[in-house]
N, C-alpha and C positions, 0 to 999 in steps of 0.2 A: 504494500500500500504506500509506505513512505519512499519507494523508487521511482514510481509510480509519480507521484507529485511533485519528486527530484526531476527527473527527467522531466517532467512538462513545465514546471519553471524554469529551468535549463535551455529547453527549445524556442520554449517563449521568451526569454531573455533575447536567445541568441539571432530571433527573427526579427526582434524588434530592433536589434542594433546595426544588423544587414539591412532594414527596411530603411535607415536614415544615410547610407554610405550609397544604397545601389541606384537611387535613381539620381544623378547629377543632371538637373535641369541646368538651363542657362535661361533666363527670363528677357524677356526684350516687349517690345511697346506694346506690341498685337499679344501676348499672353499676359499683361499684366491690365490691360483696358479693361474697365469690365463691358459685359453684353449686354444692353437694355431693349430686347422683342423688335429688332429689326431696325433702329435709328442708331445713327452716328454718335457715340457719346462723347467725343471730342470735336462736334460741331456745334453749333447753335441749338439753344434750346426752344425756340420758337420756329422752326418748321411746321411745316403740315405732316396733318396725319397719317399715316400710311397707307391707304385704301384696300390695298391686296394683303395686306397683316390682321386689318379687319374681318376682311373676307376667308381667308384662310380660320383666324380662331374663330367664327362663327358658326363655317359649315364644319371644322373640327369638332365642337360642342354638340350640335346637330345630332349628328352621327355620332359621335359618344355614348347619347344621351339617348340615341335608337336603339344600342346593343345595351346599355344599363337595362331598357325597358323589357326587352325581347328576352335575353335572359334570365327572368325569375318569372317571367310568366307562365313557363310549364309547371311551377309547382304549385302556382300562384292562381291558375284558374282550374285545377283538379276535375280537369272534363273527361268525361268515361271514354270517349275516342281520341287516341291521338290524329287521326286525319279533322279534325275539329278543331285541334290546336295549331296545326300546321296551316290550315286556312286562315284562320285568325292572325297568324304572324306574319306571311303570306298577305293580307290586306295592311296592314301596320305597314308593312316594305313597301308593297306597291303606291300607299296614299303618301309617302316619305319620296317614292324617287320621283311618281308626278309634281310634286312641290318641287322638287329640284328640277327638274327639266323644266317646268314652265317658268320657272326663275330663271334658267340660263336662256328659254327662247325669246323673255324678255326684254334680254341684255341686262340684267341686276349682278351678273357676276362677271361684267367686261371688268379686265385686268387694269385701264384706261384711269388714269388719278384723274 
């Protein structure tokens, strides 16, 4: 038992002091910047907004928020046929991708700022 806990404080010591020697970064401008969702953070802070960053986390959300729904629905409506649940999910997808399509025949999802 106590070799046991010798050896894994021993290995754990000795990963934790390998972990500080093996990676030699070199840090330079572009990895120490930080990311702010698609704007320059070393430009002005009064640009416009991003239109296609909008657009992207929206219909990200969207669809998320179609698979959040779609998955707990089989347990969640306890229907005696599964070809019942498969229609029902089936209608969910279908009423989801005509709202998309007639949003892109619109033009609501041109790339265009």
């Amino acid at each position: 038992m106590i070799t046991f806990f010798s050896l894994a404080s021993i290995l754990s010591f000795t990963l934790a002091l390998i972990s500080f020697w093996l990676p030699l970064t070199t840090p330079d401008a572009e990895k120490l910047s930080p990311y702010e969702c698609g704007f320059d953070p070393l430009g002005s802070a009064r640009l416009p907004y991003s239109m296609r960053f909008f657009l992207v986390a929206i219909l990200f959300l969207l669809f998320d928020l179609e698979i959040a729904l779609l998955l707990p629905t089989t347990w969640a409506m306890q229907l005696p046929h599964p070809t019942l649940m498969i229609v029902w999910a089936s209608t969910i997808i279908i009423l989801l991708t005509a709202g998309f399509v007639f949003e892109w025949l619109q033009g609501g999802l041109e790339w265009a700022e």
